[in-house]
C-alpha positions in Angstrom: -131.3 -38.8 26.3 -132.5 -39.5 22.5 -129.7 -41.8 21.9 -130.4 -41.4 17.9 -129.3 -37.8 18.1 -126.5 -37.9 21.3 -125.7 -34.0 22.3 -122.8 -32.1 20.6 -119.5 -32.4 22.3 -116.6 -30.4 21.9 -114.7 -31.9 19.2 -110.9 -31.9 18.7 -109.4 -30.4 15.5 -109.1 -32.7 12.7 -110.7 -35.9 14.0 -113.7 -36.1 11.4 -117.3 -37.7 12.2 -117.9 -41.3 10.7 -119.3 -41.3 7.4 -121.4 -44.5 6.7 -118.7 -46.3 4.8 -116.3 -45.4 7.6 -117.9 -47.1 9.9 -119.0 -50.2 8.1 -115.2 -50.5 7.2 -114.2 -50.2 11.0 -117.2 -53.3 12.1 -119.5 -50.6 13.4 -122.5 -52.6 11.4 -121.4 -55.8 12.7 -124.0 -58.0 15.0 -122.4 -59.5 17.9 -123.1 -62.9 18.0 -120.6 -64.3 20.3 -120.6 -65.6 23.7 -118.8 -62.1 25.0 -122.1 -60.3 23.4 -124.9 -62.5 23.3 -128.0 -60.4 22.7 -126.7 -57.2 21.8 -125.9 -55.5 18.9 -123.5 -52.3 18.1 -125.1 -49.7 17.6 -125.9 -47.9 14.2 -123.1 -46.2 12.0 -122.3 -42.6 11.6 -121.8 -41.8 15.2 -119.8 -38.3 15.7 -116.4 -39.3 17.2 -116.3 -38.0 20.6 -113.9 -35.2 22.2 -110.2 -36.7 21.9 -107.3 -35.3 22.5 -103.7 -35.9 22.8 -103.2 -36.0 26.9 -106.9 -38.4 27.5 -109.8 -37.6 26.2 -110.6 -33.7 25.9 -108.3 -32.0 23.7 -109.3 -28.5 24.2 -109.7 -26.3 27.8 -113.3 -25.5 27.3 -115.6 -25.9 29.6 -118.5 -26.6 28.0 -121.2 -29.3 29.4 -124.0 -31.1 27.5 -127.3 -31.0 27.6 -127.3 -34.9 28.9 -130.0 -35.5 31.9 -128.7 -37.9 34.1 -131.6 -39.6 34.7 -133.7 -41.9 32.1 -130.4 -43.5 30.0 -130.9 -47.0 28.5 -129.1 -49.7 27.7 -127.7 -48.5 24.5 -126.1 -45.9 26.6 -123.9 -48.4 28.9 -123.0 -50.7 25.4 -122.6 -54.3 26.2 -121.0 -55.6 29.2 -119.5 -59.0 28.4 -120.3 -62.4 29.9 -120.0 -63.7 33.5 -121.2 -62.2 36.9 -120.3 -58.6 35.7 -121.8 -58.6 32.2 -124.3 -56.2 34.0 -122.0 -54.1 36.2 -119.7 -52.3 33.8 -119.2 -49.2 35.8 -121.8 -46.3 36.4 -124.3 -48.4 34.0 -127.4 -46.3 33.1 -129.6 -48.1 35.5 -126.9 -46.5 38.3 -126.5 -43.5 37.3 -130.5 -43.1 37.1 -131.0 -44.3 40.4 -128.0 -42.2 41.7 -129.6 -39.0 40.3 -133.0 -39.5 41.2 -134.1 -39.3 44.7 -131.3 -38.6 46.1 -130.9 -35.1 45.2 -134.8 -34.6 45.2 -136.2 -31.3 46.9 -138.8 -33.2 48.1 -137.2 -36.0 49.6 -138.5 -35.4 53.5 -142.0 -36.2 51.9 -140.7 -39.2 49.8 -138.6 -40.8 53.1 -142.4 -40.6 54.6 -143.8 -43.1 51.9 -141.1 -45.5 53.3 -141.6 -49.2 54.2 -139.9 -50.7 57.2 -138.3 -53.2 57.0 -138.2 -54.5 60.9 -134.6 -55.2 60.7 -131.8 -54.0 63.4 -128.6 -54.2 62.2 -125.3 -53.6 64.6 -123.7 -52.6 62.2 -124.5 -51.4 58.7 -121.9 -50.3 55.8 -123.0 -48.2 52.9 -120.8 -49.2 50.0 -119.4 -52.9 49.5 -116.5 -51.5 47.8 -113.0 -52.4 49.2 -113.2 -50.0 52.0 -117.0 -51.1 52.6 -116.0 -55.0 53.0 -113.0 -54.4 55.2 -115.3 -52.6 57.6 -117.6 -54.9 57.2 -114.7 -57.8 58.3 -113.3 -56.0 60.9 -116.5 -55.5 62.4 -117.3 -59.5 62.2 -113.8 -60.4 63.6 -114.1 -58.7 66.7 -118.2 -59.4 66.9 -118.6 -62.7 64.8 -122.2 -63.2 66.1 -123.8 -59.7 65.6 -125.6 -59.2 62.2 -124.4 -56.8 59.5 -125.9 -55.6 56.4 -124.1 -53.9 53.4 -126.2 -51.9 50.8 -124.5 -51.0 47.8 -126.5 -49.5 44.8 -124.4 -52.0 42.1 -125.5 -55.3 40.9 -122.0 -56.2 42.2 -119.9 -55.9 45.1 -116.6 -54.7 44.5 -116.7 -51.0 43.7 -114.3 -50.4 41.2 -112.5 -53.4 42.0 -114.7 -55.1 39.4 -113.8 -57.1 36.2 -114.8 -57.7 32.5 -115.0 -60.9 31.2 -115.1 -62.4 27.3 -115.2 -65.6 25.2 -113.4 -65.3 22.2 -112.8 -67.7 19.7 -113.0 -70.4 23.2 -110.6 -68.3 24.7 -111.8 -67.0 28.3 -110.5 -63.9 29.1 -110.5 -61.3 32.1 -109.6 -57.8 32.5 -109.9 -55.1 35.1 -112.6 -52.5 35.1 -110.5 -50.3 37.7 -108.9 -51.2 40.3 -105.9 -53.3 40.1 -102.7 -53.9 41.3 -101.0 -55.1 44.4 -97.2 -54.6 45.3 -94.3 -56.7 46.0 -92.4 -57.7 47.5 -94.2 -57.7 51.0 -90.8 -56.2 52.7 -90.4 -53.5 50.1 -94.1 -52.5 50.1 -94.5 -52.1 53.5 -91.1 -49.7 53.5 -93.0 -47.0 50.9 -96.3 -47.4 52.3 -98.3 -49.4 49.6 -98.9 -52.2 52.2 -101.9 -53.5 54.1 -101.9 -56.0 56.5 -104.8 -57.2 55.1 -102.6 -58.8 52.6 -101.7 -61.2 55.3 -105.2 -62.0 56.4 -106.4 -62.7 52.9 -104.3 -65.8 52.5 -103.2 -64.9 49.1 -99.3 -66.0 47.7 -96.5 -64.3 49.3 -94.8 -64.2 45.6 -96.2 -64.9 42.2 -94.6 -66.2 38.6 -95.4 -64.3 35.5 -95.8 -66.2 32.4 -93.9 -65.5 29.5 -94.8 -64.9 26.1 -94.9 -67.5 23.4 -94.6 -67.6 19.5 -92.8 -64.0 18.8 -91.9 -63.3 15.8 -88.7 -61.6 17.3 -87.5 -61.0 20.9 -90.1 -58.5 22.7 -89.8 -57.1 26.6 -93.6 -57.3 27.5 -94.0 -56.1 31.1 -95.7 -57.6 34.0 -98.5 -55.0 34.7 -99.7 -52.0 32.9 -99.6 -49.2 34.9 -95.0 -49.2 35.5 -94.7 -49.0 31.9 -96.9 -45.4 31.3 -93.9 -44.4 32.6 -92.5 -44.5 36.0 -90.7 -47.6 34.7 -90.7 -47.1 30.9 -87.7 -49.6 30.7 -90.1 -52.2 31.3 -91.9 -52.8 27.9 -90.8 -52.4 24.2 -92.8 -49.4 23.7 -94.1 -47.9 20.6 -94.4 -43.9 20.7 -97.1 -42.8 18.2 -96.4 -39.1 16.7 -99.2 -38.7 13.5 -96.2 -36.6 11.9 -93.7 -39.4 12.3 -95.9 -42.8 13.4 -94.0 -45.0 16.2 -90.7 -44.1 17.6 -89.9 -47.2 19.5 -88.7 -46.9 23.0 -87.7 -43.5 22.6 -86.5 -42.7 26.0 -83.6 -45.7 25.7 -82.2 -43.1 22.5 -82.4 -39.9 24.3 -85.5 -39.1 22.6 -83.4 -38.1 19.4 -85.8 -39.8 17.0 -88.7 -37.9 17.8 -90.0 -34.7 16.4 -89.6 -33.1 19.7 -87.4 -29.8 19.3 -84.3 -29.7 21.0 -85.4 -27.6 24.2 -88.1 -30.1 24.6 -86.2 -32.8 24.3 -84.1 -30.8 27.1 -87.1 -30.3 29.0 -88.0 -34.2 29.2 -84.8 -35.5 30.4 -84.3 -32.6 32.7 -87.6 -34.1 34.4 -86.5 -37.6 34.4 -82.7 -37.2 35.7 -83.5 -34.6 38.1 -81.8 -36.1 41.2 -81.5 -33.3 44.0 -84.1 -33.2 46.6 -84.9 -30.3 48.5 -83.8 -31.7 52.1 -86.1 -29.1 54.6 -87.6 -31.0 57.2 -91.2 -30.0 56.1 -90.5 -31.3 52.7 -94.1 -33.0 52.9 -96.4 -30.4 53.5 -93.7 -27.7 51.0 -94.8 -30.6 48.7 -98.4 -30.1 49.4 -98.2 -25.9 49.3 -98.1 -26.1 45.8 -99.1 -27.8 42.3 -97.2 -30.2 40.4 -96.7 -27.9 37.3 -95.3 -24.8 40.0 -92.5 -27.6 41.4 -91.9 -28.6 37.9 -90.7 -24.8 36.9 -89.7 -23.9 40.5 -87.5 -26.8 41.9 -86.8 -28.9 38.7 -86.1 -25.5 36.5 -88.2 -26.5 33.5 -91.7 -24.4 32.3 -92.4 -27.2 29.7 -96.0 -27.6 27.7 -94.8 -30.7 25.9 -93.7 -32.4 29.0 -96.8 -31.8 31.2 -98.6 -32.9 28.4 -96.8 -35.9 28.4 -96.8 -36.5 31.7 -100.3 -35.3 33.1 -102.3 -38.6 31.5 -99.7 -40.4 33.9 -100.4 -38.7 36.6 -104.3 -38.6 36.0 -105.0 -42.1 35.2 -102.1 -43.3 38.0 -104.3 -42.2 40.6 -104.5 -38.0 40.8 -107.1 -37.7 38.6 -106.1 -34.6 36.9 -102.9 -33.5 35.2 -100.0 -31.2 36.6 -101.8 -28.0 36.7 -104.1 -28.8 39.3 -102.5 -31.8 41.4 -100.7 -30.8 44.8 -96.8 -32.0 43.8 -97.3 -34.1 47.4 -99.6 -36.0 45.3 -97.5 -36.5 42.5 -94.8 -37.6 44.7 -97.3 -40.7 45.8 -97.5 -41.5 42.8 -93.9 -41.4 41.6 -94.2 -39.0 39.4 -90.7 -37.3 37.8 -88.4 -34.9 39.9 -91.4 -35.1 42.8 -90.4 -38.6 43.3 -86.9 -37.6 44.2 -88.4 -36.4 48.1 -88.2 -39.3 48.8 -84.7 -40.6 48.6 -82.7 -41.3 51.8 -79.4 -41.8 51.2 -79.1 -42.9 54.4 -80.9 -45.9 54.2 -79.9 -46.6 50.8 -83.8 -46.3 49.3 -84.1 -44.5 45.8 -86.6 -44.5 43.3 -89.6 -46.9 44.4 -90.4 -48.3 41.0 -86.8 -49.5 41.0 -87.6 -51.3 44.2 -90.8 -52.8 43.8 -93.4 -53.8 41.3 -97.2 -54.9 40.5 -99.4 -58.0 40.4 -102.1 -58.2 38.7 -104.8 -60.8 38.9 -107.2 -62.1 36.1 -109.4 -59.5 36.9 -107.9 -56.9 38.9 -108.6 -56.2 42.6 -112.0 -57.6 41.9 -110.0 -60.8 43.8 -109.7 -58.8 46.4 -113.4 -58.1 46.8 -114.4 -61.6 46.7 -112.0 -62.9 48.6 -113.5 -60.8 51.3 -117.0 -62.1 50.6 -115.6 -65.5 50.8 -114.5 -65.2 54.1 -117.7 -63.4 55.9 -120.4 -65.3 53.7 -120.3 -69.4 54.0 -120.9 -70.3 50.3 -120.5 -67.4 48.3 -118.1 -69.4 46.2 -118.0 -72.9 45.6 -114.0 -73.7 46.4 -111.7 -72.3 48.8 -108.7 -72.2 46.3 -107.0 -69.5 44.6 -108.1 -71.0 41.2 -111.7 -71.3 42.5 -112.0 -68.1 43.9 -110.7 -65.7 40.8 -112.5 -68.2 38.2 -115.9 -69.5 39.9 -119.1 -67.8 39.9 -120.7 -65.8 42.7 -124.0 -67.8 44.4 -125.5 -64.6 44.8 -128.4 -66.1 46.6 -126.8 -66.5 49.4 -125.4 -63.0 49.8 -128.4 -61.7 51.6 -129.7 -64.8 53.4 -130.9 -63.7 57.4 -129.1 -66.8 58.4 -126.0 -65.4 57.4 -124.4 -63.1 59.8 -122.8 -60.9 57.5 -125.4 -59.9 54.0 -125.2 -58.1 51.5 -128.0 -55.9 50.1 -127.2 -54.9 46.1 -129.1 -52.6 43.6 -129.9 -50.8 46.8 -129.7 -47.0 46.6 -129.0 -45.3 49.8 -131.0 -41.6 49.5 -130.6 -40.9 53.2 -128.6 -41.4 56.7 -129.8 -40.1 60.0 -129.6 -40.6 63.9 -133.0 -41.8 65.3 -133.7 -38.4 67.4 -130.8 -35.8 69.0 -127.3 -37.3 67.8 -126.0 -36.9 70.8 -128.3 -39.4 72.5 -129.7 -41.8 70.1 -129.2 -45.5 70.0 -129.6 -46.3 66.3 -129.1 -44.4 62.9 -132.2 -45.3 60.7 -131.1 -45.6 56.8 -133.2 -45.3 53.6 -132.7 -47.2 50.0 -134.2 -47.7 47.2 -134.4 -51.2 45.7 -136.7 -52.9 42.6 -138.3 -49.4 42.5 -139.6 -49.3 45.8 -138.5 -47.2 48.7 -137.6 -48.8 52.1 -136.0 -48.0 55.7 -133.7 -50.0 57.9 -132.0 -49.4 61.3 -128.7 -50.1 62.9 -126.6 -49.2 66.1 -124.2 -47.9 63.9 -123.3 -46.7 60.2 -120.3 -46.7 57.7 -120.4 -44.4 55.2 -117.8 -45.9 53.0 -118.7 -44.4 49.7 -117.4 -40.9 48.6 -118.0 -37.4 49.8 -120.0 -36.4 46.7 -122.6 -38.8 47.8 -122.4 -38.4 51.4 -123.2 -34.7 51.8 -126.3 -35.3 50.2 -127.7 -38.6 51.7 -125.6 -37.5 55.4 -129.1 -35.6 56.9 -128.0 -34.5 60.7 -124.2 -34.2 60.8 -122.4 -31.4 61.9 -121.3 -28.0 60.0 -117.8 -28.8 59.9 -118.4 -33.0 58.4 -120.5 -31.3 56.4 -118.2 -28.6 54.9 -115.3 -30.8 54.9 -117.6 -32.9 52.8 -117.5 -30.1 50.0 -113.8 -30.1 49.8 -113.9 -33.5 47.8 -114.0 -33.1 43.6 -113.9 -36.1 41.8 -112.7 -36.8 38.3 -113.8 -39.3 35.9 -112.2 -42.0 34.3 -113.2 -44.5 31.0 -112.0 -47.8 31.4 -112.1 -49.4 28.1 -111.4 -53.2 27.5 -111.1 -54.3 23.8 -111.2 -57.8 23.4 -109.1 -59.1 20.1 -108.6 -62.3 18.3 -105.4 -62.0 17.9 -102.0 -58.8 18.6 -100.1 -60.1 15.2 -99.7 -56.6 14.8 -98.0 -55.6 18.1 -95.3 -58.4 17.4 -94.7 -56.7 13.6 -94.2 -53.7 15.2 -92.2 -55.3 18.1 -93.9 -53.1 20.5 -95.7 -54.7 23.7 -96.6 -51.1 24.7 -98.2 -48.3 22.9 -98.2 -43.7 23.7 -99.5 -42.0 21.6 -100.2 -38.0 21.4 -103.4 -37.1 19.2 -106.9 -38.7 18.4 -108.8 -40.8 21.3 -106.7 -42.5 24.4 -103.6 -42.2 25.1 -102.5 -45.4 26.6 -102.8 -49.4 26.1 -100.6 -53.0 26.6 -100.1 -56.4 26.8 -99.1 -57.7 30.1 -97.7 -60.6 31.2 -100.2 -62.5 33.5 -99.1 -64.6 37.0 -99.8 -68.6 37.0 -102.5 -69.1 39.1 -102.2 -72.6 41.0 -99.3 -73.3 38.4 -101.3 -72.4 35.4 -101.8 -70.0 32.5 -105.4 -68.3 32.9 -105.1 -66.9 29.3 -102.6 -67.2 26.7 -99.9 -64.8 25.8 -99.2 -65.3 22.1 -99.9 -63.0 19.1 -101.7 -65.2 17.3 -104.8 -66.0 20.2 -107.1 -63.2 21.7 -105.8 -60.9 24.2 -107.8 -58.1 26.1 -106.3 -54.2 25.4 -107.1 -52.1 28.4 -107.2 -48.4 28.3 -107.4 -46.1 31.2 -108.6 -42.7 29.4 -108.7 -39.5 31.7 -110.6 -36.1 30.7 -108.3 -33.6 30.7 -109.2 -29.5 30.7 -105.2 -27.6 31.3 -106.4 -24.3 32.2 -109.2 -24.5 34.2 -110.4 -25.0 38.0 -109.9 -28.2 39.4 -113.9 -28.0 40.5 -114.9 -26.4 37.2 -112.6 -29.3 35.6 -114.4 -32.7 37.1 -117.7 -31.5 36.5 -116.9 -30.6 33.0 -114.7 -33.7 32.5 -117.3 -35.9 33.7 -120.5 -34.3 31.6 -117.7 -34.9 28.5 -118.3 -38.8 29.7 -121.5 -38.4 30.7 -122.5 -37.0 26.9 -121.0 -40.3 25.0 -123.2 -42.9 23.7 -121.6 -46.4 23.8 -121.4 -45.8 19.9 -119.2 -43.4 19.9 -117.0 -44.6 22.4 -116.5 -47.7 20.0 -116.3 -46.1 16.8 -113.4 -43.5 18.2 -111.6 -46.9 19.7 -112.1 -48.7 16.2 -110.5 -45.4 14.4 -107.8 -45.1 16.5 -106.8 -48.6 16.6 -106.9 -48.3 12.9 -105.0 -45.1 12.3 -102.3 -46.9 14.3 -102.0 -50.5 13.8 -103.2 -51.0 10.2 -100.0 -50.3 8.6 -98.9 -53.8 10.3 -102.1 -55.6 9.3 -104.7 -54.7 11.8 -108.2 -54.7 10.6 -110.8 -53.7 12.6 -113.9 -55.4 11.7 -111.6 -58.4 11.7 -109.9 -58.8 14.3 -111.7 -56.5 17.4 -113.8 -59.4 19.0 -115.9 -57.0 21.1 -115.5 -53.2 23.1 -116.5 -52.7 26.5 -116.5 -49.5 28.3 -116.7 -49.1 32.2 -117.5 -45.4 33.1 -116.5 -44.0 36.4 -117.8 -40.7 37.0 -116.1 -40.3 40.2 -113.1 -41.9 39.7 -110.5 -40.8 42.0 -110.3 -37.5 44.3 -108.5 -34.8 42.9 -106.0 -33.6 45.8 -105.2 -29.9 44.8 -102.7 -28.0 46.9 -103.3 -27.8 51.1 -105.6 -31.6 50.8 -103.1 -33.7 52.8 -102.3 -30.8 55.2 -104.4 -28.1 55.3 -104.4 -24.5 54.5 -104.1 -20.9 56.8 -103.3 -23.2 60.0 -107.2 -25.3 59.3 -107.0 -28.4 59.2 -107.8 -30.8 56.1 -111.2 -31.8 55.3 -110.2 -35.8 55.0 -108.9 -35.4 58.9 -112.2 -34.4 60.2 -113.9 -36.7 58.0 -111.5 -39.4 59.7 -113.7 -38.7 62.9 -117.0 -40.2 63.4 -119.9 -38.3 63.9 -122.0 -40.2 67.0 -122.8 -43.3 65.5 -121.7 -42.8 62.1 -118.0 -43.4 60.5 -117.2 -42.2 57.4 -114.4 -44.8 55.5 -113.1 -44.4 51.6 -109.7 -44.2 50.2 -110.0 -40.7 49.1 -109.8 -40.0 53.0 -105.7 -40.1 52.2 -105.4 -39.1 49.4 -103.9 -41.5 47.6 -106.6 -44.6 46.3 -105.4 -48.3 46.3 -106.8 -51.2 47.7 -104.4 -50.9 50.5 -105.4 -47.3 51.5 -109.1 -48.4 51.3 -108.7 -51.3 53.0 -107.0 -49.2 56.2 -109.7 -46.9 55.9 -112.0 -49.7 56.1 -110.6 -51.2 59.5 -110.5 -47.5 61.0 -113.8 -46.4 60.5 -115.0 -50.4 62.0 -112.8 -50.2 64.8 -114.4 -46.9 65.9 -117.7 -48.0 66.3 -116.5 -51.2 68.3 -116.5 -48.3 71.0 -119.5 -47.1 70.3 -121.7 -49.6 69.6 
């Protein structure tokens, strides 16, 4: 990919390329010298902005792809990745995504497993993936056998999966951000009730309650929420929120006034709080699987009596970057009902018990980094000195010895930049005693075996590297699309500007994004981690879906993730600098001032996209995550998207599953 001359994307109406002067005025030209970006520079000016649009980042339903080989990207591609144990692993970095599109999908890969060295090692147990789902297996597995040896492979220079974090130093401030995954829900008692509960929660020895800090040095009183995701909207009473509208520029906290200072029309308007009041659940005792017999957009007109563009506009960036992936034209309604989404979320009420809406009941912590806590906590407790300290503090904040991660004294190991390009059972399935596995690692290929495997990476990988399962794994394997998802962290010197406009929050509805917030961060140990005050740095994070309305849910995740595919780093950053710019200068943000550094984590698979008939079937079959949820001989397959619904909690339960039925086999 020449990245000089990137290929054309489609681009939205009336977002114009970077002239020279454009971007030298937004910091494009600016060597990073700091800690957060030692050795890397921006990259050059004049950079086309990228497809944007109003509802993520595509603004129009075509579904064009680029002419972008997913094989031989460089660094200028992945942009720099910050400082600390993930400055490397910012999402599907190009030395991934080359190694994931090489051999893997090679027509000539019986001939390349042949070149294979073998390693001499016999693993019990082996786990593809060290992701959250990987590592629970993983535990699980060591709990009930502590002395039998297990290996993990993960292609990533980090374990964690998309629980993984960004770091930065700015102006000596250390700060931390999530790359993905984040979140965990309390209280205990209530999360348990609506099913966002693991009770790996309890063996992880983390707080049963948390204090937030609050924020310091306003200029006038702000409400800045405690996590970012309640505020998008299931609980947009939680932040002082800032509605961008190019005609009009921010409408603070518009829902609180009825929406009456927007420029929405009056049957919009309508349409919005028809969607957000709507009360009255359809009580059938299938209400589940009615949920799942139909989209989110076809309950929208059918049950809550509203065929509304502007809302599902609105809305579907929610329900994308939430967890479904996609918007309300392709997402079963049972899907946006997990994810709390408006009218759908009514199903669940039981006036009985006295439950109503779930984000009234509960709510989110976030740690420094996200659910990349989780993940080590995990590692700390199957690998003796993978972190220094057994503390909170020394766990979230410490480095990772990663040379102890794979040491054949250890038990438990870990295996990373290794590529898995193929699974099989040594001889007839049926029969044999071990599963042989081949990976890639340091450009050489090499072969392992174990008495049993985990596949606990995603479907889209599986059915290609899965060599003797059955017809029907194999099919169900082909019911899995995946969406993307850019995760952008932009580290700042200071958020003066938020506290002029009095917003802690900010929508808005053209250009690039959608989406960003401060959030107030828990004391760890009794202590701030980073400061929350507009005049010291503070990381922005930005979830950014690809959006095609109109489309195939296939037809739209391969499209949507060639669109993410197709960006250089450079035009990531100069579409961030110019929206940041169109919106916050009036209140004396300056880019090249005051953004201390950009970094992008690109997902290409991000979540599963659950599209009518995926949590219950359809025409009386059965669906494809249920057989998947069966082992096949000695292999288990383990992910979150097996439910449906992807948080550490599901993945974690997949995790133990998948473990506990090789115990029998093994």
């Amino acid at each position: 990919m020449n990245q000089d001359h990137p290929p054309e994307v489609p681009s939205p109406e009336g977002v114009p390329r970077l002239s020279p002067r454009e971007a030298d005025r937004l910091g494009m030209n600016t060597p990073i010298t700091r800690r957060d970006f030692t050795g890397s520079t921006l990259l050059g000016a004049g950079a086309a902005l990228l497809a944007a649009a109003a509802s993520g980042a595509i603004q129009s339903a075509r579904a064009q792809t680029v002419n972008a080989p997913m094989t031989g990207l460089d660094a200028s591609w992945t942009g720099p990745g910050g400082i600390g144990d993930y400055g490397k692993a910012n999402g599907n970095t190009h030395e991934v995504l080359n190694a994931a599109h090489g051999h893997i999908r090679n027509q000539d890969l019986d001939t390349y497993l042949d070149s294979a060295t073998d390693t001499g090692e016999v693993f019990d147990l082996l786990v593809v993936g060290s992701g959250i789902s990987g590592l629970t297996s993983a535990y699980t597995y060591h709990q009930n056998r502590p002395t039998s040896p297990v290996l993990l492979l993960d292609q990533h220079p980090v374990f964690g999966g998309e629980a993984k974090q960004n770091e930065f130093e700015v102006d000596g401030t250390h700060l931390w951000a999530p790359q993905g995954s984040t979140g965990m829900v309390f209280p205990v008692n209530r999360a348990k009730e609506y099913n966002f509960y693991s009770d790996f929660y309890e063996q992880l020895d983390f707080p049963r309650e948390f204090e937030f800090q609050q924020p310091r040095n306003l200029s006038s009183k702000m409400l800045v929420p405690g996590d970012m995701w309640g505020p998008m909207h299931i609980q947009w009473e939680a932040a002082d929120i800032g509605y961008f509208f190019e005609s009009k520029g921010f409408v603070k906290n518009m829902w609180r006034d009825g929406l009456r200072n927007t420029p929405l029309s009056d049957k919009e308007r309508l349409d919005f709080m028809t969607a957000e009041l709507f009360r009255t659940p359809n009580r059938r005792p299938d209400w589940e699987k009615w949920l799942d017999s139909m989209t989110y957009s076809e309950y929208l007109r059918k049950e809550v009596g509203i065929n509304s563009p502007a809302f599902e506009k609105y809305i579907s960036p929610v329900n994308a970057a939430m967890g479904c992936g996609l918007g309300a034209d392709v997402i079963s309604a049972y899907s946006a009902f997990n994810f709390m989404a408006p009218g759908a979320v009514s199903q669940g009420r039981d006036l009985n018990k006295g439950l109503a809406d779930p984000a009234d009941q509960v709510y989110l912590v976030t740690l420094p980094g996200g659910n990349a806590s989780i993940a080590r906590r995990l590692v700390q407790k199957m690998i003796p000195g993978a972190f220094k300290g057994k503390g909170l503090s020394d766990l979230l904040l410490d480095r990772i010895n990663f040379g102890v991660l794979d040491q054949a004294a250890n038990t438990v190991r870990i295996r990373l930049s290794s590529t898995v390009v193929a699974v099989k059972h040594d001889g007839d399935p049926e029969k044999a005693k071990r599963v042989i596995v081949w990976y890639e690692r340091g450009g050489r290929l090499h072969k392992v075996q174990a008495k049993g495997v985990v596949m606990a990476g995603q479907q889209h990988v599986n059915r290609h590297i899965c060599r003797d399962v059955s017809g029907e794994h194999r099919e169900a394997m082909q019911g899995f699309h995946h969406a993307p998802m850019l995760t952008i962290n932009v580290a700042l010197r200071n958020w003066r500007f938020l506290d002029k406009l009095g917003i802690s929050c900010a929508r808005w509805f053209e250009g690039f994004g959608w989406w960003t917030g401060l959030r107030r961060n828990v004391l760890i140990d009794g202590k701030e981690t980073m400061p929350l005050d507009p005049n010291k740095p503070v990381v922005l994070t930005q979830y950014n879906p690809f959006l095609l309305p109109g489309l195939p849910h296939a037809q739209q995740c391969t499209s949507a993730r060639m669109q993410l595919f197709g960006m250089s780093y450079a035009q990531i950053e100069g579409a961030v600098r110019a929206q940041f710019t169109k919106m916050f200068s009036s209140a004396g943000f300056d880019a090249k001032r005051d953004i201390a550094g950009i970094t992008t984590n690109r997902w290409g698979h991000a979540y599963v996209v659950d599209p009518p008939g995926f949590f219950f079937g359809k025409n009386g079959k059965p669906a494809p995550r249920e057989i998947l949820r069966k082992p096949f001989h000695r292999i288990a397959f383990s992910h979150s998207e097996l439910t449906g619904t992807q948080m550490w909690e599901t993945a974690a339960d997949e995790g133990q599953r998948a473990a506990t039925q090789l115990l029998s086999v093994i």
